[in-house]
MMTF fields as JSON, N, C-alpha, C and O atoms, coordinates in Angstrom:
{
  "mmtfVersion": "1.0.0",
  "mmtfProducer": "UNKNOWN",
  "numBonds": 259,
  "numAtoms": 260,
  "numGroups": 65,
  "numChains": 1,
  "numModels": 1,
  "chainsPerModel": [1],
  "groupsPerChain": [65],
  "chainIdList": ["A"],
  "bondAtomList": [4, 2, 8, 6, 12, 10, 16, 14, 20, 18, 24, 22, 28, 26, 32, 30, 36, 34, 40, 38, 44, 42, 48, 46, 52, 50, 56, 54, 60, 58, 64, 62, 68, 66, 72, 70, 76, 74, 80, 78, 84, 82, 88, 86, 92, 90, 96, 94, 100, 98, 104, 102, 108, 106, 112, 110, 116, 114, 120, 118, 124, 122, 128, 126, 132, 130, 136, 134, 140, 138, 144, 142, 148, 146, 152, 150, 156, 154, 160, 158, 164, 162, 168, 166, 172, 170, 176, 174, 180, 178, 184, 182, 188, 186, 192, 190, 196, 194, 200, 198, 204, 202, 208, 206, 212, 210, 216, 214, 220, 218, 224, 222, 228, 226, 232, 230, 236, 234, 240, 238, 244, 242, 248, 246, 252, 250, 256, 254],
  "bondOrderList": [1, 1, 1, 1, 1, 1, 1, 1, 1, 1, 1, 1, 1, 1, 1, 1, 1, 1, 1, 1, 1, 1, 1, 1, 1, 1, 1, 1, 1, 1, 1, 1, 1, 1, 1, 1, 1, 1, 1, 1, 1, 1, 1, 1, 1, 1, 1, 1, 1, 1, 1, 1, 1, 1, 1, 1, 1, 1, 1, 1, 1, 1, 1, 1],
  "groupList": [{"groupName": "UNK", "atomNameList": ["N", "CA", "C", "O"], "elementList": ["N", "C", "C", "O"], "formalChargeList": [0, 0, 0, 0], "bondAtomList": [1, 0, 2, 1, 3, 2], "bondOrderList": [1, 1, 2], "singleLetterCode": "X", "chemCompType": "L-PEPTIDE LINKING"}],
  "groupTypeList": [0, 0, 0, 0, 0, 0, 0, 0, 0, 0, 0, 0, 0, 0, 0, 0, 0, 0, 0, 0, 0, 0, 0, 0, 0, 0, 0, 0, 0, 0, 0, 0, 0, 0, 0, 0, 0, 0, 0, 0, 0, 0, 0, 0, 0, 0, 0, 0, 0, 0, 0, 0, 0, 0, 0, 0, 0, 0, 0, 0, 0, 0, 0, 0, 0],
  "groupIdList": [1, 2, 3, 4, 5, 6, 7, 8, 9, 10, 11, 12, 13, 14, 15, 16, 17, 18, 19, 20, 21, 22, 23, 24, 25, 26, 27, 28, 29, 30, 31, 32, 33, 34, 35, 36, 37, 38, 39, 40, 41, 42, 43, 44, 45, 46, 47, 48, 49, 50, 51, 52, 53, 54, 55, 56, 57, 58, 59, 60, 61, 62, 63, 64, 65],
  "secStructList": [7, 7, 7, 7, 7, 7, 7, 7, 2, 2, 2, 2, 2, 2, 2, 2, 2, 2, 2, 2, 2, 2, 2, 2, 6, 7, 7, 7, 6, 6, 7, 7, 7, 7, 2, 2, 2, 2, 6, 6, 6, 1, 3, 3, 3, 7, 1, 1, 7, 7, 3, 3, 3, 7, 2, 2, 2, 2, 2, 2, 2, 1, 1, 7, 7],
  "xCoordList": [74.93, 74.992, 76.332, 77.403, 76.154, 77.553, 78.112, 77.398, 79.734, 80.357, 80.091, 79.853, 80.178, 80.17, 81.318, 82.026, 81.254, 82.671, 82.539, 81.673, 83.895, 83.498, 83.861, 84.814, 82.69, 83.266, 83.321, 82.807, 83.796, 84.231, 82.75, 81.812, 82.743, 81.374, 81.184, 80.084, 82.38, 82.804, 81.865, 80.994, 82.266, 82.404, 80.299, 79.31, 80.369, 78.719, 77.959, 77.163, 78.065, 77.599, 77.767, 76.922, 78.651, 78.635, 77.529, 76.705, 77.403, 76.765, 75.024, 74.187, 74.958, 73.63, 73.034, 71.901, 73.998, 74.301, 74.202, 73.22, 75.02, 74.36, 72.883, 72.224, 72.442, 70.927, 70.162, 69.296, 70.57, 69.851, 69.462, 68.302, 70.938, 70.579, 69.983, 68.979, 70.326, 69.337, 67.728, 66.987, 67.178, 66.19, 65.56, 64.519, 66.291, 65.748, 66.03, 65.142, 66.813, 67.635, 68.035, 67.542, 69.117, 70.067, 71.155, 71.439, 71.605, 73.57, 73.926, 73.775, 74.697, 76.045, 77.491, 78.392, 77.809, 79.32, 80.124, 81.332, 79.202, 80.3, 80.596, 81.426, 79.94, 79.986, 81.644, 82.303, 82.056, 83.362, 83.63, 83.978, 83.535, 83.604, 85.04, 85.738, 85.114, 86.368, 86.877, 86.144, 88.308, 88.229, 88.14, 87.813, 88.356, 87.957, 86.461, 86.363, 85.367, 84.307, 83.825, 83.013, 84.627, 84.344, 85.643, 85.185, 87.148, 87.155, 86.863, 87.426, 86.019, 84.762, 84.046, 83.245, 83.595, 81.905, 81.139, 80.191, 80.724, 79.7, 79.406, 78.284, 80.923, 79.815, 80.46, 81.622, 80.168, 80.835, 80.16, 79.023, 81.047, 80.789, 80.345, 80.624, 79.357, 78.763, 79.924, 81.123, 79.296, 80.213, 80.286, 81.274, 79.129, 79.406, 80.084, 80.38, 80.568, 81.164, 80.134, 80.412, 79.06, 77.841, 78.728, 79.541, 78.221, 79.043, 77.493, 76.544, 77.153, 76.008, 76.657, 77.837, 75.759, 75.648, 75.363, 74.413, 76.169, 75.77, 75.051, 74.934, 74.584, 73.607, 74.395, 73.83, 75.744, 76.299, 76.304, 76.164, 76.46, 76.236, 74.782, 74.535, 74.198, 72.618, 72.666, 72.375, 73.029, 72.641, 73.713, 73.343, 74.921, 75.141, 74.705, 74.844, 74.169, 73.147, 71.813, 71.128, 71.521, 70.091, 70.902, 70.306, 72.351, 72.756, 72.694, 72.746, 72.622, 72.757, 74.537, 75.439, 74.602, 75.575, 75.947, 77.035],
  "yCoordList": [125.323, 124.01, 123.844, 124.279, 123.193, 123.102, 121.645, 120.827, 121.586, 120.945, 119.323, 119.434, 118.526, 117.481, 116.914, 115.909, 117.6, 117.187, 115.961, 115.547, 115.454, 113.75, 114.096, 114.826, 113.281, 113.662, 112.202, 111.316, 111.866, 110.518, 110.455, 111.162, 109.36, 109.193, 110.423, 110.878, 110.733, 111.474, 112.935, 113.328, 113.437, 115.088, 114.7, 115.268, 113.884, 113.844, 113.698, 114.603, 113.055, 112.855, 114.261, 114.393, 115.139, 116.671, 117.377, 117.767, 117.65, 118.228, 117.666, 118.361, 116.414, 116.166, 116.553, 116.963, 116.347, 116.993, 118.106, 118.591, 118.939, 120.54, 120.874, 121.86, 120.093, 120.023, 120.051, 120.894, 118.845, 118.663, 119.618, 119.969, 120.179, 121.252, 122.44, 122.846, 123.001, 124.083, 123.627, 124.604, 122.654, 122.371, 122.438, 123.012, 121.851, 122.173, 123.207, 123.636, 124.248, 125.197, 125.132, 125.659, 124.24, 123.456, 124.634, 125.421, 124.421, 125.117, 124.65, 123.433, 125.194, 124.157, 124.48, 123.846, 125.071, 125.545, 124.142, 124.084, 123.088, 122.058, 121.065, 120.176, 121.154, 120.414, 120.582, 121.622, 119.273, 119.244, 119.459, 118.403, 120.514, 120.513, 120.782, 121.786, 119.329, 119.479, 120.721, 120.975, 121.449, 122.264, 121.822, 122.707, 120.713, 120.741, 121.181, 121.5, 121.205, 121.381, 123.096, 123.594, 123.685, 125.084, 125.644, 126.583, 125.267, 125.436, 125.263, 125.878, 124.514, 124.301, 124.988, 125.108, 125.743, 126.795, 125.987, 126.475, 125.007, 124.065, 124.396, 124.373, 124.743, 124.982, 126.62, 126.676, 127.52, 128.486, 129.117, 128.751, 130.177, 130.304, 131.42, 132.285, 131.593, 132.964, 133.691, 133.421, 134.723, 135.673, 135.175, 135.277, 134.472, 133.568, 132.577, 132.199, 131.774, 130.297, 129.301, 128.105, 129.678, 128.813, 128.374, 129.044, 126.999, 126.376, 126.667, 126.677, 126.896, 126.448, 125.977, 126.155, 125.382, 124.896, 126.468, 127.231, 126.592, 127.684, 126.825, 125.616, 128.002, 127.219, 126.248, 125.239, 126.594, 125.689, 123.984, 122.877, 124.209, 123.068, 122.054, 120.878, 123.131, 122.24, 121.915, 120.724, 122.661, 122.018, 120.635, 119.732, 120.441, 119.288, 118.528, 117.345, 118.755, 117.34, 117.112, 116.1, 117.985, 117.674, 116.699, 116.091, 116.8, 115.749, 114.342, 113.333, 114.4, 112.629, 112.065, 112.534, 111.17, 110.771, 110.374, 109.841],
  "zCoordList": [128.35, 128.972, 129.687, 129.265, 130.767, 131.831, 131.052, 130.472, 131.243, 130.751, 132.028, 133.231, 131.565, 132.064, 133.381, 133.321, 134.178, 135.083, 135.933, 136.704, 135.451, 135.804, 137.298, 137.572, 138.653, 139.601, 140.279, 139.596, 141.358, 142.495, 143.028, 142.661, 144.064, 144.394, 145.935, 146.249, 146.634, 147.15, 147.031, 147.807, 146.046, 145.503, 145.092, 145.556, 144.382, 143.853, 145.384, 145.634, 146.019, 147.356, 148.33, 149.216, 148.219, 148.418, 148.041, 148.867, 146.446, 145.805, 146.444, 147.02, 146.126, 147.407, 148.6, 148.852, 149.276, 150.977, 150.878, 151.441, 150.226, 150.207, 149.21, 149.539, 148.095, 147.688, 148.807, 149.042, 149.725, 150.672, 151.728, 151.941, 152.644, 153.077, 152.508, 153.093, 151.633, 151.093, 150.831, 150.932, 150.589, 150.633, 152.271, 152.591, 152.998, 154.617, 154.678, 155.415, 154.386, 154.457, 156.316, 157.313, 156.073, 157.235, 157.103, 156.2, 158.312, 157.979, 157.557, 157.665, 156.721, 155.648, 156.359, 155.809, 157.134, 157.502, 158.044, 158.271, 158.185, 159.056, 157.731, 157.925, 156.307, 155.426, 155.012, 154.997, 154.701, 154.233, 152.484, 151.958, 151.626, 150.348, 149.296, 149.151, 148.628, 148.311, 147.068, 146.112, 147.289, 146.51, 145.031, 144.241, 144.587, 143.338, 142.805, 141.62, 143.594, 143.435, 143.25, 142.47, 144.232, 144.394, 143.17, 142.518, 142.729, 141.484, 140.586, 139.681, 140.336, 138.781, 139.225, 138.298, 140.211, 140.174, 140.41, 139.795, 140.869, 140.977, 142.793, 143.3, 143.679, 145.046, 145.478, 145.077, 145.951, 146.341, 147.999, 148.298, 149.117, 150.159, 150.175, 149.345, 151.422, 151.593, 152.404, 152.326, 153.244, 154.036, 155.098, 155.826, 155.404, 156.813, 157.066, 158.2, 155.459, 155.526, 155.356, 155.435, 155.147, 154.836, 153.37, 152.733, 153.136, 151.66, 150.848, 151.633, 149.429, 148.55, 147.209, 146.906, 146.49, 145.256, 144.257, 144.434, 143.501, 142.123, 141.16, 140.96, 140.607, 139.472, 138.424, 138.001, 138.011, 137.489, 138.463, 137.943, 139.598, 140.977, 140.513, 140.249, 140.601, 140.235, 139.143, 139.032, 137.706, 136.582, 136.531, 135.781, 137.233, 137.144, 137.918, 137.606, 138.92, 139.651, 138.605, 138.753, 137.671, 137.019, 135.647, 134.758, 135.837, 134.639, 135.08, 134.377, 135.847, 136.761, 136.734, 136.04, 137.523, 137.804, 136.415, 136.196]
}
């Protein structure tokens, strides 16, 4: 189980926006993601600079705000 990371309405509203794009499977490269997010493991970059959500990413959007 992923630890509970308290996040701003900011950083949770990220984690959406990129749900979101991967669900359209949109580009993510113009998304602005703060590094606190990608040092917890919750978003990390491809080789292209595409931003995604890791599975740690999703299991905290399935915790709810």
């Amino acid at each position: 189980m992923v630890t509970k990371i308290r996040l701003n309405d900011e950083q949770w509203r990220t984690l959406e926006v990129l749900l979101e794009a991967d669900t359209r499977r949109a580009a993510t490269n113009q998304i602005r993601v703060p590094d606190r997010l990608k040092s917890n493991g919750l978003v990390a970059a491809d080789p292209r600079g595409g931003q995604f959500l890791t599975l740690q990413g999703r299991e905290r959007l399935n915790q709810g705000r």
